[in-house]
N, C-alpha and C positions, 0 to 999 in steps of 0.2 A: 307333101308332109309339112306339118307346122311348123317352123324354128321352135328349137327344143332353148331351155333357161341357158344351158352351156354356149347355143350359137348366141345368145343375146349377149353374156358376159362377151363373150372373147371375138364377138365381130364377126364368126365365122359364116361365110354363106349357108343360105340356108334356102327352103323355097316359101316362106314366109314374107313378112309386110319387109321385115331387117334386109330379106335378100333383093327384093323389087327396088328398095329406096337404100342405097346405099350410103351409109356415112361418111360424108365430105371429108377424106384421109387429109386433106392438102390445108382446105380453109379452119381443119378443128385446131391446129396448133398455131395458125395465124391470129385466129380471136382469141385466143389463152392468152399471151403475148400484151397485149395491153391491158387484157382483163390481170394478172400479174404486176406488172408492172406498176398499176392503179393503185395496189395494193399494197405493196414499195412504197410509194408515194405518197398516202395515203400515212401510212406508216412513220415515217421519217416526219411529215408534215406536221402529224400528230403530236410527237415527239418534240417539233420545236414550241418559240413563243406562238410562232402564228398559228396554232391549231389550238391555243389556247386562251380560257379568258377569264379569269378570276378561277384557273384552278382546274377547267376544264376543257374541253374542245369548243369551238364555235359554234357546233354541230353536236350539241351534247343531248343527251336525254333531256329533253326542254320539259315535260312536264312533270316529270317522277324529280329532277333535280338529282342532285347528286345525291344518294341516299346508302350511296356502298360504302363499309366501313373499308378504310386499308387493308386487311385480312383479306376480305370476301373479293376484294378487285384484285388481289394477286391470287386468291384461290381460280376466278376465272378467268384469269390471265392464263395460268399456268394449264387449266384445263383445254382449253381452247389451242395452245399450243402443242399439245402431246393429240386433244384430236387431229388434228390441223395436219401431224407429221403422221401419225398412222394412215391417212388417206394418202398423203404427197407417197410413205415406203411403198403402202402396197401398189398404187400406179406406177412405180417407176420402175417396180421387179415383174409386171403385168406379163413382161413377154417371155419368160423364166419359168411359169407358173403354169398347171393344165387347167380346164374350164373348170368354177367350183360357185358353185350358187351361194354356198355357205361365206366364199371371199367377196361377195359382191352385198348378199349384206354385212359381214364385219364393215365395209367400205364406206356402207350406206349409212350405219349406225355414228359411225365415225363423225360422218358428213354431218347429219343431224346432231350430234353433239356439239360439237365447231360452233355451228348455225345459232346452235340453242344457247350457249352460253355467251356469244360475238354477241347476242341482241339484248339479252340480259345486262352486258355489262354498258350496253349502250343506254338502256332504258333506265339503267340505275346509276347514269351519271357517272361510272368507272371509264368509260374511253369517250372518243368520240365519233361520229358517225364515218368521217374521211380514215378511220383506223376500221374498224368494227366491219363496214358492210363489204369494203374492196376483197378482203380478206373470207369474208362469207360468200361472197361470191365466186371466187377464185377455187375455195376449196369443193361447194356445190356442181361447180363445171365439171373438175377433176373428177367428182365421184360419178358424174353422169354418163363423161368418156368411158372411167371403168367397167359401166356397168351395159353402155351401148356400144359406144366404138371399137375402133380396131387397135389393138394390142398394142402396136407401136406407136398409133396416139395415144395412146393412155400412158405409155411411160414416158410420151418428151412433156404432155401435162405435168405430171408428177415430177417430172425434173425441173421444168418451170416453178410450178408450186412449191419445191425442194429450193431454191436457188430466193425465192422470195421470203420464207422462214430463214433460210440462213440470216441474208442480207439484214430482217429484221432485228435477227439476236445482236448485228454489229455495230447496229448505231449505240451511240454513243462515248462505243469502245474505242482507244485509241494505240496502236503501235503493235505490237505484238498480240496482244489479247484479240485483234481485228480477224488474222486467219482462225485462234485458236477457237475463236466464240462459234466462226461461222461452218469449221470443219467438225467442233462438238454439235452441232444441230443436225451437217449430211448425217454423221454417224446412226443419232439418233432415229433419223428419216429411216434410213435401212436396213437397222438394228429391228423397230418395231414393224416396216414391211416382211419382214423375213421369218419373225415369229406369228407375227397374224395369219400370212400363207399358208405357213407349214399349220399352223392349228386349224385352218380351214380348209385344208385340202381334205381329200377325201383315202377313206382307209389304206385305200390299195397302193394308192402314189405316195400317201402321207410319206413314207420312209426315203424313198426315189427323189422325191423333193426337198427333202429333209439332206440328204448325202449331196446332190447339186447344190443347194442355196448355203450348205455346213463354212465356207471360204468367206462369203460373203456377211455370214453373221457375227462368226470369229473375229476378219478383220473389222469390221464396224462396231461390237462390241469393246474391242484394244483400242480403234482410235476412243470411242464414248470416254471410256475410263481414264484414258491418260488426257486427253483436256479436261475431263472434269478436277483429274490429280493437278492439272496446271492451273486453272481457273480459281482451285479452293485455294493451291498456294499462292497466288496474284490474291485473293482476300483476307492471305492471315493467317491460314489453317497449314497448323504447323504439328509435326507428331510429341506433343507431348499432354499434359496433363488442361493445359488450359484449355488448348483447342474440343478436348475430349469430352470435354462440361459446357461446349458451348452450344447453341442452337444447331450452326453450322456443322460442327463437327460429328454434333449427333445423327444427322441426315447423312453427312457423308459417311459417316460409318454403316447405317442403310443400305446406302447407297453399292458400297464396297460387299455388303452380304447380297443383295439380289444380283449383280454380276455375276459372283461367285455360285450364285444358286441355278441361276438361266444356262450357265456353262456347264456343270451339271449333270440339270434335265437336257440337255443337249447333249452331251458326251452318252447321258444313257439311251437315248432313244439312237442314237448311230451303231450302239452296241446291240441295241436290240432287245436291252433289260429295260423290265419291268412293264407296266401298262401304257402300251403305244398310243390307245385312245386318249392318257389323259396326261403323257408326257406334255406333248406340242400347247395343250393347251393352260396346262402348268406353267408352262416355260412363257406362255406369251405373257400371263398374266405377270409375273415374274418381270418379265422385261418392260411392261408398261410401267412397274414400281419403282424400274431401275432411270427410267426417263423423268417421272415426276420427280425421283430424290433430285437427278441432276437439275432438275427445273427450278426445284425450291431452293437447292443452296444459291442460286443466282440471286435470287429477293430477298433471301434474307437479309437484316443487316450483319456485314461482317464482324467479326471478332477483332479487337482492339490490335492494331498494328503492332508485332512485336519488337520488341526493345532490341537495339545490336547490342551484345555479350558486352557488357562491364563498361561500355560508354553513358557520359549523364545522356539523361531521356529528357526532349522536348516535343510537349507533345500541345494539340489544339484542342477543345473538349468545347460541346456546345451545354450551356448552364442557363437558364433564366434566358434564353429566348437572343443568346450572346455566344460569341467565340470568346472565351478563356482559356489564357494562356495554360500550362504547367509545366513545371523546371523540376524534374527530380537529380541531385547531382550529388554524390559522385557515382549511383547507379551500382552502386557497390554492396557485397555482404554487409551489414553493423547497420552503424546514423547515417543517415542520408537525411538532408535539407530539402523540403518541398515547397517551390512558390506554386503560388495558385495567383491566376489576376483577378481573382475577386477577396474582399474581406470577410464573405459571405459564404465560407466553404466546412465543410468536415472531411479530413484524409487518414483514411482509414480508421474513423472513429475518434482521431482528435482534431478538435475546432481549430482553424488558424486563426493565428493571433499579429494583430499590426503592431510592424518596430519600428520605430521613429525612422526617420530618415529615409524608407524605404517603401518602395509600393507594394501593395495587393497584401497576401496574406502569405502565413509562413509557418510548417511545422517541422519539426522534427521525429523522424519515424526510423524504429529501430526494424531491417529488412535481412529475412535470410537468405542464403545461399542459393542459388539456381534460380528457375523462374517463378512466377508467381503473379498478384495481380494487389496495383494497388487503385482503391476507392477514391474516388472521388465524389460524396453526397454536396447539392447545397438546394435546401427547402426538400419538396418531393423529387427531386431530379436525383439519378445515380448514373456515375459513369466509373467505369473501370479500364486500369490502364494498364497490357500486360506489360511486365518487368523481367528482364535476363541479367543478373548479376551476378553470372560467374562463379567460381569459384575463390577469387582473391579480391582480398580485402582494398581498401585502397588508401594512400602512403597516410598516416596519423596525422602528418602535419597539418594536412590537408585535411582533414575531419575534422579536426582539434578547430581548425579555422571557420569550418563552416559552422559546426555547434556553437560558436562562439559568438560573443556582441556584433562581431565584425563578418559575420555568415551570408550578409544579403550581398555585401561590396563582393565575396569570395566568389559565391556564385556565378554574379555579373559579370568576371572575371573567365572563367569558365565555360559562360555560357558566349563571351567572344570567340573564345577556340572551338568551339562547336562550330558554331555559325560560318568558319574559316576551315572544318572540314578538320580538323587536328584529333589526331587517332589518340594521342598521349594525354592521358592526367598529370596534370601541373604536380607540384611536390609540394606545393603550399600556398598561400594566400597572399594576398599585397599587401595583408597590413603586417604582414613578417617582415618586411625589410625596409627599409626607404630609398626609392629606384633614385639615378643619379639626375635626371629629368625633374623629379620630384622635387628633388634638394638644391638644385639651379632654381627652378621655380622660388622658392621659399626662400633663397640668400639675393634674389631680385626682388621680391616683393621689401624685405628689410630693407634694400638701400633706396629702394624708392620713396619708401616713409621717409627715412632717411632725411633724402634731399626733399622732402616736403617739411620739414620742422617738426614733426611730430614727435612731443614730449616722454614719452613712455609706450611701452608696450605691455598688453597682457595675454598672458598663452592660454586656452582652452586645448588641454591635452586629456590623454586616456593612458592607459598600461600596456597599450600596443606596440610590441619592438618596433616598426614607423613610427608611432607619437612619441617614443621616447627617441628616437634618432633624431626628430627633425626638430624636437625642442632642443640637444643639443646642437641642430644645426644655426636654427635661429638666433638661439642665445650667441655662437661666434658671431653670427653675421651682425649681431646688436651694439656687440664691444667691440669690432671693429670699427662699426659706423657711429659708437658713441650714443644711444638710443638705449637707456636705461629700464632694464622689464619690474615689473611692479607685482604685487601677488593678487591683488584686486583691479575690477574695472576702475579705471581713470575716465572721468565723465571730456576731459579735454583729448585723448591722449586717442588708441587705436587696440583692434584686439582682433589674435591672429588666433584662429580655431585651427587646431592640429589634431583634435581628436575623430574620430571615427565616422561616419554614418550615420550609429545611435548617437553616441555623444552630438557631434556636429547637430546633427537635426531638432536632438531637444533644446541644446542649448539658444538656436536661430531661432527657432517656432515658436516652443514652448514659453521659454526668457526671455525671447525679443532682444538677444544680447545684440542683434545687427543693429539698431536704431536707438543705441543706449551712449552712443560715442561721440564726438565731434569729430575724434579724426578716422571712423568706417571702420568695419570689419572687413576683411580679408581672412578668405580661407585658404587651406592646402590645395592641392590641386585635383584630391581625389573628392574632394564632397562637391564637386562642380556636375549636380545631379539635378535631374527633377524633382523629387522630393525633398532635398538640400534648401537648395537655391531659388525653386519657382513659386516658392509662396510670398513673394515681397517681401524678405527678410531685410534689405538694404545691404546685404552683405553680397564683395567681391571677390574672384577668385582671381589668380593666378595661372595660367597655361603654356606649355610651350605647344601644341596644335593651336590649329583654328577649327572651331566645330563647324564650321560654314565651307573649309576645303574638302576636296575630290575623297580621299582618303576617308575621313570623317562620314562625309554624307556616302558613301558605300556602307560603313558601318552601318548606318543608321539606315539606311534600307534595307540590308539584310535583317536586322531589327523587325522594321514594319511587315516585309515578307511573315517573320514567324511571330508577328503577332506580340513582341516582346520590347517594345519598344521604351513601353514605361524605366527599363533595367536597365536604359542607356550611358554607362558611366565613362570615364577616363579610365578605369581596370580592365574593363572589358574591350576599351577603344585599342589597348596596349593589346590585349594576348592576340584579338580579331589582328592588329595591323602585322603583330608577327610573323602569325601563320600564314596571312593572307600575302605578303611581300611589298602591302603596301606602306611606308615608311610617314607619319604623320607629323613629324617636327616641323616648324617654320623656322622665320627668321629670329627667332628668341624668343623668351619669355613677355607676354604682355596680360596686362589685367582686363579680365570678362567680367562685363556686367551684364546680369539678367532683365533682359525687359519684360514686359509681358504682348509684345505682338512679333509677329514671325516675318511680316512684308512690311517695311516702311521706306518713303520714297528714299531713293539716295541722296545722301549729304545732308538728313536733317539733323541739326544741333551738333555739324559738325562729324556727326559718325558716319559709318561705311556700312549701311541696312542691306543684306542680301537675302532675297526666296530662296529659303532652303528647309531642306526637313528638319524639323522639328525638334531638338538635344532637348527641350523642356517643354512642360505639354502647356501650354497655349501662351509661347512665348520661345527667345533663342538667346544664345550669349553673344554678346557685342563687346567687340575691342571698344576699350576707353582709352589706351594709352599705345605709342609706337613701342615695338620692342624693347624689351629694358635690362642695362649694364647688367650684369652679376657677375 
């Protein structure tokens, strides 16, 4: 008698050509093995630089060229993996299963699928050939085992093949997301071998196989779902309204209805209701929906990172072909202060606008309660940035200070304590008070005029509780030293800027008041900034740090870290050194001058030139003088 289609499926002796020449049970899982393996390799290889060469593999569709849009190479990407796993489930549950012609083509179809899209994506420049063919080959083996050999090679095939799908969802992934990626793909693998079976079995068994394989579906369906529930929250997807309008969010809510659907048609075809013919194959269809949702939310891009509850938000945003920064602070219901590090921005529909003294751009955007999403356009580009802002407000002082002239220093100030990991919002701003560091600095700079003869003094001040404290500081420290203040510049004499940020910046830039004296400008100790001080103003500052110490240059890496470097001030140097423990004072107050380069050999003209990160962009402050009395 001839081997019947059932002896060819499932290996079974027969007195046929299958039964004379028997299939190598031993050497067919030894050649899988690196035919696998290849395909791993292959994989990962792909993945890095070296399988890469302007963009594509080494081994790329050489004469079609790259011609796949982004969509269409993640559409068969994603196809090619759901075939890929439909062949690996049903080889690995082979020996679970009775002979069924009908499973040996689902398998075969499968196989041809895989094949058909793996070479497509090759020919049109989506992958490259060391990804594309290892993987067509691997999964071609597996279907041939299925459909000739014996039972229990066909599912250590399929487990091989299953173990090489995983392995590929992990690259790239790192730490915990590494099991979850690779234990949501088994799932996947056995989820859709187990509805293909049952939809391909045949009438009689359909239900018998249906009640054996019912443990096996259930648990791989729970794992599917709760890595994918982990996966979507490692990308963003969070239960509230933002997520729910987002690309991501829309799939996984798909995603969450075909589970629920394939469970179901599962539940009922165990119970025996309704149409048994066309439950199984309801249910597979069903469950392949439930594998592509989980596939797609993988590629998407995710959904804007969300905000922690009522802390300021810093975030990275890519604009014009550039990483820009964003500072939303105090992240709060009412005004919130937005920097952007481009000039070139709109947030949430109002343009930002440059304030003297201060980098990038800047609006002021009135935000409600809970979460939400704020815009960021500049030219064609849009990005959005979600927002959790609680329900409480944040302390007025502190509002009052950022909506105000003195908003950009407030921020920088803030955005220290961030950087430094500090849960609390400050109660107000530095240009409320004048700190006692500030006011040593400022009764050292007067006596050092002082003891230089300098004939008079003139104040650049503003209405800020600091500018008005430290003009009456200065003024003691004048009449004590005998140093006369005047209400105008004195072309002989010296002029000490106590005003703000805006004030300080327009006054140096705009007026050129630095280069208008014979005996220098001196500033306060807070406008010792990049946009203060690094435009060759001729004007000095004051400090009791050193921006070139340990203390300092952590700041200022943490800084570069997030991208915010530009906002590096003395306000910020203080809340960062706070929270962080580490203590930034030296040996006393001495005068910074601004140079404009960052390495100069040591001991030229007398100064102390160290490699150090950057406090001013293309340039650093340099001690001119040893620590001084006050």
């Amino acid at each position: 008698m001839a081997t019947s289609a059932e002896d060819a499926v499932t290996g079974t002796p027969g007195e046929g050509r299958h039964a004379r020449r028997p299939f190598p049970r031993v050497l067919a899982p030894v050649l899988m093995v690196p035919v696998l393996v290849l395909a791993d390799a292959g994989t990962a290889w792909a993945q890095s630089d070296g399988g890469h060469n302007g963009g594509h593999g080494g081994v790329s569709g050489g004469v079609a060229g790259t011609v796949l849009t982004g969509p269409m190479t993640v559409t068969l990407g994603v196809a090619a993996l759901v075939a890929s796993a439909l062949v690996a489930g049903a080889a690995t549950l082979h020996p679970f299963v009775p002979p069924s012609r009908s499973a040996a083509i689902a398998v075969e179809a499968g196989a041809a699928a895989a094949v058909a899209v793996l070479v497509i994506g090759w020919l049109g420049g989506g992958m490259t050939a060391f990804a594309a063919f290892p993987q067509a080959v691997g999964v071609v083996a597996v279907a041939v085992l299925f459909v000739r050999g014996p039972r229990l090679v066909s599912a250590s095939a399929g487990v091989l093949l299953s173990a090489a799908l995983a392995y590929g969802a992990t690259l790239g992934r790192t730490g915990g997301q590494v099991p979850v990626a690779a234990a949501h793909i088994v799932a996947a693998v056995l989820w859709l071998g187990t509805a293909v079976l049952v939809a391909a079995a045949d009438g009689g068994a359909r239900r018998a196989l249906l009640r054996r394989l019912a443990p096996v579906a259930s648990g791989a369906a729970t794992v599917f779902l709760t890595t994918a529930v982990l996966t979507s929250a490692d990308t963003g997807l969070r239960l509230d309204a933002v997520s729910a309008g987002s690309a991501p969010g829309l799939v996984a809510g798909l995603m969450v209805l075909f589970v629920a659907a394939a469970a179901a048609l599962g539940a009922a075809g165990l119970r025996g209701t309704g149409q048994l013919q066309l439950l199984p194959s309801a249910a597979a269809v069903v469950v392949v929906l439930a594998v592509v949702s989980g596939a797609v939310i993988t590629v998407l891009p995710p959904p804007a990172r969300p905000a922690e509850t009522g802390r300021p938000l810093l975030r990275t945003v890519a604009l014009g072909g550039q990483d820009v920064p964003v500072v939303v602070v105090p992240q709060r219901p009412g005004l919130n202060l937005v920097h952007v590090g481009t000039q070139q921005a709109v947030v949430d529909g109002l343009p930002v606008t440059e304030r003297a003294g201060a980098p990038g751009g800047w609006a002021v955007v009135d935000l409600p309660a809970g979460t939400g999403l704020l815009t960021i356009e500049s030219g064609d580009e849009r990005v959005q940035l979600r927002l959790d802002l609680g329900p409480d407000p944040a302390p007025p002082a502190l509002v009052a200070g950022l909506v105000g002239p003195d908003g950009p220093e407030c921020l920088s100030a803030v955005l220290g304590a961030v950087l430094a990991a500090t849960a609390e919002l400050p109660v107000g701003c530095p240009a409320d008070v004048l700190s006692p560091a500030d006011a040593a600095a400022l009764r050292a700079t007067v006596r050092f005029l002082a003891d230089r003869g300098v004939p008079a003094l003139h104040l650049v001040a503003d209405g800020s509780p600091r500018s008005a404290a430290a003009t009456a500081a200065v003024r003691d420290a004048a009449a004590t030293h005998g140093v006369p203040l005047v209400d105008r510049v004195d072309p002989v004499g010296a002029v000490v800027v106590l005003s703000g940020w805006e004030g300080g910046g327009r006054s140096l830039i705009e007026e050129a008041i630095g280069l208008s004296t014979v005996g220098g400008t001196y500033t306060a100790p807070w406008l010792a900034t990049g946009p203060v001080l690094g435009r060759q103003t001729g004007a000095v500052t004051t400090l009791v740090f050193d921006p070139r110490d340990g203390p300092a240059q952590h700041y200022l890496a943490d800084l570069r870290v997030a991208g915010t470097t530009a906002l590096a001030s003395p306000a910020g140097f203080r809340t960062w050194s706070a929270a962080a423990g580490e203590v930034g004072t030296g040996p006393g107050p001495r005068i910074f001058a601004a140079v404009q380069v960052s390495v100069m050999p040591a001991g030229v003209g007398g100064m102390d030139h160290r490699a150090t990160d950057r406090w001013l962009p293309g340039g650093a402050f340099t001690p001119v003088t040893p620590p001084l009395p006050w």
